[in-house]
C-alpha positions as CSV (number, residue, x, y, z in Angstrom):
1,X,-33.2,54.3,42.2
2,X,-32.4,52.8,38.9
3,X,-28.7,53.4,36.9
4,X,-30.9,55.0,34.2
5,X,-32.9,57.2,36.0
6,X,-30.1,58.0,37.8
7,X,-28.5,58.9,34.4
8,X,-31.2,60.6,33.2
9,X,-31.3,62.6,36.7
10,X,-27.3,63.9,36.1
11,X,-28.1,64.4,32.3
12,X,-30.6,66.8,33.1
13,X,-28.4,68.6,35.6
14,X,-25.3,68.8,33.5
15,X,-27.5,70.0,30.7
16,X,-29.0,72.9,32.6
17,X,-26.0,74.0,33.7
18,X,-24.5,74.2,29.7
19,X,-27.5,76.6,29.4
20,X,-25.6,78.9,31.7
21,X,-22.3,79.3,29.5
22,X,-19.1,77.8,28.0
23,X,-17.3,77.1,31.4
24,X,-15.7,73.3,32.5
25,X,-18.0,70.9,33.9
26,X,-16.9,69.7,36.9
27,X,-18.2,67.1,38.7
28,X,-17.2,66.3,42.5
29,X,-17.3,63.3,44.8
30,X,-17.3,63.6,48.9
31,X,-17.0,67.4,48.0
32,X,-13.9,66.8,46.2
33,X,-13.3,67.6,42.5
34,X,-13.2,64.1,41.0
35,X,-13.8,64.6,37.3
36,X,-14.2,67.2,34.5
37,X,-15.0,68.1,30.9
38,X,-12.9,71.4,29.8
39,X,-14.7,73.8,27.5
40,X,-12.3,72.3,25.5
41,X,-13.6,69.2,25.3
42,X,-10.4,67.4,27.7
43,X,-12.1,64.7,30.1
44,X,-10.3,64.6,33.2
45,X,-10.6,61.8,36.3
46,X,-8.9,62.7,38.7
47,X,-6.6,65.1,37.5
48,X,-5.3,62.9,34.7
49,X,-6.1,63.2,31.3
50,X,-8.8,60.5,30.5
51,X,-10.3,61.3,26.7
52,X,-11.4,63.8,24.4
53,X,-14.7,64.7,23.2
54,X,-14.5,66.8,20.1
55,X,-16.5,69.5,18.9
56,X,-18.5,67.6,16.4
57,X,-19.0,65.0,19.1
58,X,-16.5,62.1,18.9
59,X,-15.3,60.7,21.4
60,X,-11.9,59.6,22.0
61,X,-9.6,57.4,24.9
62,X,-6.1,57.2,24.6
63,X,-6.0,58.9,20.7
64,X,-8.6,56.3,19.1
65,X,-12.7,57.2,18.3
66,X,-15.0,54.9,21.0
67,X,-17.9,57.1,20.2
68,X,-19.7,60.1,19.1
69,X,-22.7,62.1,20.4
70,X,-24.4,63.8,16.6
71,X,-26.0,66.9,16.2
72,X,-29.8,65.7,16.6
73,X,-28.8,63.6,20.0
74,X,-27.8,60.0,18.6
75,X,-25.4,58.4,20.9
76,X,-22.9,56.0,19.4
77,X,-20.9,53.3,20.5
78,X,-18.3,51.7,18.3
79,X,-20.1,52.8,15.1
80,X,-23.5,51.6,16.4
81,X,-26.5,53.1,17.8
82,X,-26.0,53.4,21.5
83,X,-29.3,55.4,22.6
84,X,-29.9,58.8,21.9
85,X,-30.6,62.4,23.9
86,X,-33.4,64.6,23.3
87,X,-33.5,68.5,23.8
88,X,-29.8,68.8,23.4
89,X,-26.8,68.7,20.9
90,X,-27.4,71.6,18.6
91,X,-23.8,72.5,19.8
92,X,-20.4,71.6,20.7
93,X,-21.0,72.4,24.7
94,X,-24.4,70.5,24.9
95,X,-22.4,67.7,23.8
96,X,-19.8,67.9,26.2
97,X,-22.5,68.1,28.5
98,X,-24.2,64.9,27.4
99,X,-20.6,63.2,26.9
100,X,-19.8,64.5,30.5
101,X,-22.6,62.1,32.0
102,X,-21.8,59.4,29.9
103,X,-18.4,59.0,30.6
104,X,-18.4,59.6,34.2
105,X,-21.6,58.0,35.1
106,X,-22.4,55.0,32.7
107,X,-19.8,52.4,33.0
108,X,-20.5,51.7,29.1
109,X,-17.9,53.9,27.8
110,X,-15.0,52.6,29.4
111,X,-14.0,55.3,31.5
């Protein structure tokens, strides 16, 4: 299967389960917890501290903006038009949930 339909598989799942409520997205690997996105907006690998994605959808590593996710689904990169998500973003935890796949499962992102 293909990195971006394999994306696009995890996107879908993450984003289903932000339809359910505010809670932490957790994502886990051999059964174990491996990663998370706080209803905060704290991205965790591992148990360590890892970035930041705000409630207006920028993203942050180590304290400085890599990227932001806007309100109608545009993904950027470093100021620039990265791709974009449809059916999503109208809210702070749709954007986590989007921010959660892209961190943890696109290597693009430097996390």
């Amino acid at each position: 299967m293909k990195k971006s339909s394999i994306i696009l598989i995890a996107l879908a799942l993450v984003v289903a389960t932000a339809a359910a409520g505010y809670a932490d997205i957790q994502i886990r690997k051999g059964g174990s917890m491996w990663a998370e996105v706080s209803s905060s907006g704290t991205i965790r690998k591992s148990g360590s501290i890892v970035g930041q994605i705000e409630s207006n959808g920028t993203f942050r590593k180590s304290g400085s903006i890599i990227g932001a996710i806007e309100s109608g689904g545009t993904i950027r990169k470093g100021g620039s038009i990265w791709g974009s998500a449809s059916s999503c973003c109208g809210d702070a935890y749709a954007r986590r949930a989007v921010a959660a796949v892209l961190v943890f499962f696109s290597g693009d992102f430097g996390f």
